[in-house]
VEXDREN-2710 file (C-alpha; in Angstrom, 1 decimal):
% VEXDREN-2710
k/r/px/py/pz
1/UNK/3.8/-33.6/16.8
2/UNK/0.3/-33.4/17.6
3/UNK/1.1/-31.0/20.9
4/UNK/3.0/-28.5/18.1
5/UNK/0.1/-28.4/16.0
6/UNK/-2.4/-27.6/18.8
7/UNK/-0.2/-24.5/20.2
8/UNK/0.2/-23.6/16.9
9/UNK/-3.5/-23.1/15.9
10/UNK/-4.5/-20.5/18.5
11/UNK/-1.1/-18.0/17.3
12/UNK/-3.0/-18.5/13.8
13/UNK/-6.7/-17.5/15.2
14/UNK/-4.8/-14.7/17.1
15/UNK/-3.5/-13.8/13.5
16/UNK/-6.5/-13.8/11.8
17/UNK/-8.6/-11.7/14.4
18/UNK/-5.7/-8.7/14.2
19/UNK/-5.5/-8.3/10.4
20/UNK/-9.2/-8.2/10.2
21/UNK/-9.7/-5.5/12.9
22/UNK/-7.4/-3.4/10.1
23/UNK/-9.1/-0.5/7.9
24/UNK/-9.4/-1.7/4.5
25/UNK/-8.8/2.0/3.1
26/UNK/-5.3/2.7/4.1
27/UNK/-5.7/5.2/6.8
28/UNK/-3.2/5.2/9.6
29/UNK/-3.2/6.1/13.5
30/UNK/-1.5/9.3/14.9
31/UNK/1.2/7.0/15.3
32/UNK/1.3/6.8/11.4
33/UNK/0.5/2.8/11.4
34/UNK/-2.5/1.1/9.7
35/UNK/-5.5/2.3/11.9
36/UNK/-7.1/-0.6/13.7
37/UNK/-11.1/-0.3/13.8
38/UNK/-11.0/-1.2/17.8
39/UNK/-9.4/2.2/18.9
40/UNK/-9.6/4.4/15.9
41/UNK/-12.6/6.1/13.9
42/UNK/-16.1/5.7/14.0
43/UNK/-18.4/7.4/16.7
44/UNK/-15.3/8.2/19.1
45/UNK/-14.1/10.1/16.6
46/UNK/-16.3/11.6/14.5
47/UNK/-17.9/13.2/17.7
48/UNK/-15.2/15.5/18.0
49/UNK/-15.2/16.8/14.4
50/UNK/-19.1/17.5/14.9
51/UNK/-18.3/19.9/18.0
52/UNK/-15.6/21.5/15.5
53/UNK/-17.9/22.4/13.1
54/UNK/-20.8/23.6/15.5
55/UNK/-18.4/26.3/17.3
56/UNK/-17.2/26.9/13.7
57/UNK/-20.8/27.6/12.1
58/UNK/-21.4/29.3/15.1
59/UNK/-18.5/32.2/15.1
60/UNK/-18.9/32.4/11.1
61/UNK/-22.8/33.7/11.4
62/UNK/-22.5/35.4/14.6
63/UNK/-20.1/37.3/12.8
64/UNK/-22.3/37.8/9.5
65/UNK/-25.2/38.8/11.6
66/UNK/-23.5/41.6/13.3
67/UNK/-20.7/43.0/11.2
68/UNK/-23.0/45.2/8.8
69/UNK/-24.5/47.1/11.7
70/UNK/-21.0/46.9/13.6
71/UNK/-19.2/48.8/10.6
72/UNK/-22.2/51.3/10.7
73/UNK/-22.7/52.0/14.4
74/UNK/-19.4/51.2/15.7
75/UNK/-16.7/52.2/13.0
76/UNK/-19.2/55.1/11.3
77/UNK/-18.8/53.1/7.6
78/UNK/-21.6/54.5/5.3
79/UNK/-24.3/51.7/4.7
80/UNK/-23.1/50.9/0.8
81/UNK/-19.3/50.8/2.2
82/UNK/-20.4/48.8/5.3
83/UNK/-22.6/46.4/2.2
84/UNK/-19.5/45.9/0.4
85/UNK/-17.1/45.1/2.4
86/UNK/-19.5/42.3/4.1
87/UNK/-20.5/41.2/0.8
88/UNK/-16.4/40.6/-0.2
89/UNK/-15.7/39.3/2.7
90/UNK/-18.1/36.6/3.1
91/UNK/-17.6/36.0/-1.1
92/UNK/-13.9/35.3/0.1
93/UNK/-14.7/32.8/2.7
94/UNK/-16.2/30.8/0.3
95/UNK/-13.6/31.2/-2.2
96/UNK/-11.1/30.4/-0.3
97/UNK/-12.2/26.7/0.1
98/UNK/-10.2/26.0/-3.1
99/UNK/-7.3/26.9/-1.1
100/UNK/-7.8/24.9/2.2
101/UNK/-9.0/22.0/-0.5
102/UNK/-6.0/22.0/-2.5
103/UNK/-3.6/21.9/0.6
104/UNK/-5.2/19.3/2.2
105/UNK/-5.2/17.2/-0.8
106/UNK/-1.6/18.2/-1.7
107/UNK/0.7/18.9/1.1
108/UNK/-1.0/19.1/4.6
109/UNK/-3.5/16.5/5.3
110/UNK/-7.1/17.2/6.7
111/UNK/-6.5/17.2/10.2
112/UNK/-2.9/19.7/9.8
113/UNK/-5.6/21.5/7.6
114/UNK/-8.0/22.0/9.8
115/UNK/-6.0/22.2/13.0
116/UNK/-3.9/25.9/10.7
117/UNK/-6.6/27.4/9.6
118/UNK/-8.2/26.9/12.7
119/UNK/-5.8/28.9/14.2
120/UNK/-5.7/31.7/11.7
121/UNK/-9.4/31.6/12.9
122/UNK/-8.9/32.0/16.1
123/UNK/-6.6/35.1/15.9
124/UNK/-9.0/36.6/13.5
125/UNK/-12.0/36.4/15.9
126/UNK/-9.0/37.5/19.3
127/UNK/-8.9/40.7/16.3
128/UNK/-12.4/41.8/15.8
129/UNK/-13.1/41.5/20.0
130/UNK/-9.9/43.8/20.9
131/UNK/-11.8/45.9/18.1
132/UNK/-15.3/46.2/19.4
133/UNK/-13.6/46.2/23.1
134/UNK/-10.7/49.3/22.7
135/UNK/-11.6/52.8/21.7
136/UNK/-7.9/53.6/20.1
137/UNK/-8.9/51.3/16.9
138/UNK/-12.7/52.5/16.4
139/UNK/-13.5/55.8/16.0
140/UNK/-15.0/58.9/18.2
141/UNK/-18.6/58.1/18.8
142/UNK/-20.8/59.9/15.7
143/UNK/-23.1/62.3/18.0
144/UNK/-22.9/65.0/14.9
145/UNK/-23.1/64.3/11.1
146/UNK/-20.6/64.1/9.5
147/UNK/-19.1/61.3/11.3
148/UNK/-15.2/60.5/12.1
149/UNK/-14.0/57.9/9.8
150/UNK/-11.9/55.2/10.4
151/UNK/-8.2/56.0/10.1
152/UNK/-5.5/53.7/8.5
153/UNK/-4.7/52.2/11.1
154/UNK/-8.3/51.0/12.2
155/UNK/-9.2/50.1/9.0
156/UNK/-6.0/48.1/8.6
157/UNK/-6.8/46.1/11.7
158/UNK/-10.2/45.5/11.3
159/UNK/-9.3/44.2/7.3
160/UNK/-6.5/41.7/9.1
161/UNK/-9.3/40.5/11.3
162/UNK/-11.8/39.8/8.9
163/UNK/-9.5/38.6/6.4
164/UNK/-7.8/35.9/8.6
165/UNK/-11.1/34.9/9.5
166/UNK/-12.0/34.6/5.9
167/UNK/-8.9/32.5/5.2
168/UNK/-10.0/30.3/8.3
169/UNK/-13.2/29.8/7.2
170/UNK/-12.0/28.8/3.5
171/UNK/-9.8/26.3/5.1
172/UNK/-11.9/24.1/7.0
173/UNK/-15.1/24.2/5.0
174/UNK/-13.6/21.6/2.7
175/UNK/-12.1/19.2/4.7
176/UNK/-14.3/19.2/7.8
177/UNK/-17.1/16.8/6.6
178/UNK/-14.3/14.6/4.1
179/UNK/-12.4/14.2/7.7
180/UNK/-15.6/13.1/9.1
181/UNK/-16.2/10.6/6.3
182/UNK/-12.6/9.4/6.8
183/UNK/-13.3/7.6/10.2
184/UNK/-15.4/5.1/8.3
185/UNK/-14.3/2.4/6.2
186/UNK/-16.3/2.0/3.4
187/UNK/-15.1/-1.7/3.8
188/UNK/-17.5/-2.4/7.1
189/UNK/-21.2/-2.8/7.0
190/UNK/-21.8/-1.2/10.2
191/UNK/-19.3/1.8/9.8
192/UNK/-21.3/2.3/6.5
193/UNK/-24.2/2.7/8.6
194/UNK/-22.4/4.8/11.3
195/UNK/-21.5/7.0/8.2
196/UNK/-25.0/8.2/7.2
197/UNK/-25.8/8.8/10.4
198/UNK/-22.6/10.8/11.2
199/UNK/-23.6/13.4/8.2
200/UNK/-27.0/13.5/9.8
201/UNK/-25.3/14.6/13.0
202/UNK/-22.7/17.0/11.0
203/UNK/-25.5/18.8/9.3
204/UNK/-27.4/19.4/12.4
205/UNK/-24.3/20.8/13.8
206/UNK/-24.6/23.0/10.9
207/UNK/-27.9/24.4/11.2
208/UNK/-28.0/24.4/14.9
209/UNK/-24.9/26.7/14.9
210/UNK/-26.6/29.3/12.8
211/UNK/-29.5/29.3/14.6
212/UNK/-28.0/29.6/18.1
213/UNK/-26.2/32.5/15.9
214/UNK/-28.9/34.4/14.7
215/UNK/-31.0/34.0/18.4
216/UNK/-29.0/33.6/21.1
217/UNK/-25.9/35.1/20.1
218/UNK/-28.0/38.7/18.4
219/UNK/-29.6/38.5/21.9
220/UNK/-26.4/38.7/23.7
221/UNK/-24.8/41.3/21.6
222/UNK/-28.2/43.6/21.3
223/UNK/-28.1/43.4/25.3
224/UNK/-24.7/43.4/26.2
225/UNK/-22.7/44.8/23.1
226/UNK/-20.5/44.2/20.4
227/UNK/-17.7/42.5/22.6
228/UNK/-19.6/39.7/24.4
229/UNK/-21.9/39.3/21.4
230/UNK/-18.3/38.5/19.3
231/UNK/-15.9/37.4/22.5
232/UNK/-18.2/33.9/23.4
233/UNK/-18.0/33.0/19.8
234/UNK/-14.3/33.6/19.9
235/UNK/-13.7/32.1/23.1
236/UNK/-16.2/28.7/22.0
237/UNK/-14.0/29.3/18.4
238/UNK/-10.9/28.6/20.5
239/UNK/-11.9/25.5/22.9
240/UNK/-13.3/23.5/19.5
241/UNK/-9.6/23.7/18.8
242/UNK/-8.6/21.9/22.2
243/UNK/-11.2/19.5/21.7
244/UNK/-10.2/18.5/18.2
245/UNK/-6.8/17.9/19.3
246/UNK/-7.8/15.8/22.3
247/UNK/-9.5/13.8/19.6
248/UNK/-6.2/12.9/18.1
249/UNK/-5.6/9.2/19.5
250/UNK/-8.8/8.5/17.9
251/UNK/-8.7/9.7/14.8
252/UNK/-7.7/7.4/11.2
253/UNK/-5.7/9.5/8.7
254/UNK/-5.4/9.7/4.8
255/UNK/-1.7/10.6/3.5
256/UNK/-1.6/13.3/0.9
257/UNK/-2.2/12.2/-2.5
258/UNK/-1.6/14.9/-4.5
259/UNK/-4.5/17.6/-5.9
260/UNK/-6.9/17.0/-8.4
261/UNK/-6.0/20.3/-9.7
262/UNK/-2.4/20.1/-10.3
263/UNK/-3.1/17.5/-12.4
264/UNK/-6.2/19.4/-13.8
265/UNK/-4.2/22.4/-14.8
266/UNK/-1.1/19.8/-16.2
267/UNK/-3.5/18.9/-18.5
268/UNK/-4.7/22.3/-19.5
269/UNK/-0.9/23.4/-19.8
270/UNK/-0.1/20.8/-21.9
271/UNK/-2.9/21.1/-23.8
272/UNK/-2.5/24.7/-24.3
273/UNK/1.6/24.1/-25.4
274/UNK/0.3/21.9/-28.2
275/UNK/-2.2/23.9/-29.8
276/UNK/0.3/26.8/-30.2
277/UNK/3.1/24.7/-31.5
278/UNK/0.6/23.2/-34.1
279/UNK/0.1/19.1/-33.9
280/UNK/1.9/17.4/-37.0
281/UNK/0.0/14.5/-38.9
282/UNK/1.5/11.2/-38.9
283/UNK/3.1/10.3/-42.0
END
């Protein structure tokens, strides 16, 4: 008897040590189980999203840096034209974050989120470098006024570019930093630490991106033209895709719980239904 009660006691320690290594919040491995706090989350992988978002930041204001003067010089846009379009297309980027936001919440996931639009990133910037590299989708050099315009085609191609990378943009603003916060549980005094310090980091990322944009990367394209100045932010755009999905292992995961604004606009429907039909006093 007293032999079964001392082999038992260590299975029960054993016990104790593995449920408590657990997240408290519900998030689950790659492999879809309850993440465990020795493998998953924290520094290990918050690290990746913080490269993410500093090739991100990066592409996004090389690009806002350049394209007014690219339109002008390079697709012979007039200066109002070559305003507008810049204006609607970065006003769409940040517009668009109620679309990556809502299928995040809804359908996707963060990381499926992130990983899509990513993509549709990628292909946008892939776009706007075959532009500025081939002459068949920009036109004739402007030597003489009045300059060549842009046909249908180019104009089509170049809108597909910048739109896709509009749409990318949109899609990962709201969920990079939430899928940041996600390898912390709120539940642990020293992951609640980690987590200040991990926004500290993700905002650095942040400003360092558009400042390597608006030195390094103008630099590049003043000296060496329009296709390096947007092909390294494409080709950086691209590997921050690899190296968020080498973070994967690492990485705790919320299930979909449904948008705030499906509910929102629910109410607002229903809302809306009984004011037309009239509400009826209670006898």
């Amino acid at each position: 008897m007293d032999k079964f009660e001392t082999d038992e006691k260590p299975i029960m320690k054993e016990g104790a040590l593995s449920s408590s290594s657990l997240v408290s919040n519900g998030s689950v491995n790659f492999r879809g189980r309850i993440a465990d706090k020795r493998t998953t989350g924290g520094w290990k992988a918050s690290s990746f999203v913080i490269a993410n978002e500093l090739a991100e930041r990066l592409a996004f204001f090389s690009i806002a840096v350049s394209l007014a003067a690219y339109l002008v010089l390079k697709m012979s846009q007039s200066l109002p034209t070559a305003a507008t379009l810049m204006t609607n297309w970065s006003g769409s980027a940040f517009l668009l974050t109620i679309v990556g936001a809502f299928l995040a919440d809804a359908y996707l996931g963060r990381f499926r989120t992130i990983i899509i639009f990513s993509c549709l990133y990628s292909i946008g910037m892939v776009m706007l470098t075959i532009s500025s590299t081939m002459d068949s989708l920009r036109p004739p050099p402007c030597r003489v006024r009045p300059c060549a315009q842009p046909n249908a085609g180019q104009n089509a191609f170049l809108t597909g570019a910048l739109a896709l990378i509009a749409l990318g943009t949109g899609g990962i603003k709201p969920c990079v930093s939430s899928f940041g916060a996600d390898q912390y549980d709120e539940a642990d005094e020293k992951e609640v630490k980690d987590k200040s310090g991990f926004f500290n980091w993700f905002f650095l990322a942040i400003n360092m991106g558009a400042v390597l944009a608006v030195t390094v990367m103008a630099f590049i394209q003043d000296r060496l033209g329009y296709a390096w100045g947007f092909g390294i932010p494409t080709g950086m755009m691209i590997f921050s895709i690899v190296i968020l999905a080498t973070g994967m292992p690492f990485y705790r995961f919320k299930k979909p719980m449904g948008s705030p604004f499906t509910r929102f606009l629910q109410v607002v429907v229903a809302s809306l239904r009984n004011h037309f039909r009239g509400v009826k006093d209670k006898p």
